[in-house]
N, C-alpha and C positions, 0 to 999 in steps of 0.2 A: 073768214077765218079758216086756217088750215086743218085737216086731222091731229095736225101735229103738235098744236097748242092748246091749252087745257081749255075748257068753257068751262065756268064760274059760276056757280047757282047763284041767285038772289039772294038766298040763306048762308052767310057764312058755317054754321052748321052741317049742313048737309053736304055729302061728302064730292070730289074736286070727278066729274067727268071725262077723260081723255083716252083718246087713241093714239097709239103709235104703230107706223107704218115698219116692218122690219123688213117686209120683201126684201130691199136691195143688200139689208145686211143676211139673210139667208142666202143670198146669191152667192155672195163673196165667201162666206164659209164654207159653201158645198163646194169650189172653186178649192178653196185651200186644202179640204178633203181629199179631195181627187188630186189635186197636186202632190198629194203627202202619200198617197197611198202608190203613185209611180205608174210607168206608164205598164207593168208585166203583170198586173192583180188582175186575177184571173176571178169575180165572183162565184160562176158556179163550181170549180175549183175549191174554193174557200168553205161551200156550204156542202160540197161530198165529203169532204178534210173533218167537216165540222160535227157531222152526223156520222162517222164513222168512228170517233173519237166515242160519241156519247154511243155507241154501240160495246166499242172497247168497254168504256165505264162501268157501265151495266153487265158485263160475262163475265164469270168465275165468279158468281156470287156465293157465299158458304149456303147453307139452307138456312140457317136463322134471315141471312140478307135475304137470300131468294123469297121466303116467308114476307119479309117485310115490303122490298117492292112489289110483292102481287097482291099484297094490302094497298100500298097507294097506287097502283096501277086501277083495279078494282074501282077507287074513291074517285079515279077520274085525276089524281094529282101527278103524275107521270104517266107517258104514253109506251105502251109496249113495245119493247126494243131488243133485236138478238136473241137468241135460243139459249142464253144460261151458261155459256160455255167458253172460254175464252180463245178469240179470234187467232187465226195460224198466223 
């Protein structure tokens, strides 16, 4: 018997045992991914883009805002980012 067809307990009851195999369909998807994303996607590009953004985010906060992320910064729920000040 395959992984790919259920085995049947004894017990109708109890509940239906099976695996399925996805590997080759994860293959194909990360295939269509990378197909969709072109041949010029530049990752580490994307993740300076992306961290420079959440920098922007974070500066020119009023003080009540400034107040309140160095509450969740503190708590551990946001990590420290930029000097407060908005980016030139």
């Amino acid at each position: 018997m395959s992984s790919h067809e259920p085995t049947l307990p004894a017990d109708p009851d109890e509940p239906v045992d099976f695996g399925v195999d996805l590997g080759a369909h994860e293959v194909l998807r990360r295939a269509h991914v990378l197909d969709a994303l072109g041949p010029d996607w530049d990752p580490v590009a994307v993740l300076r883009d992306e961290e420079a953004a959440y920098d922007l985010l974070y500066s020119g906060l009023s003080e009540e805002q400034r107040r309140v992320y160095d509450d969740l910064v503190a708590a551990g729920v946001l990590p420290r980012r930029g000097d407060g000040r908005a980016a030139a």
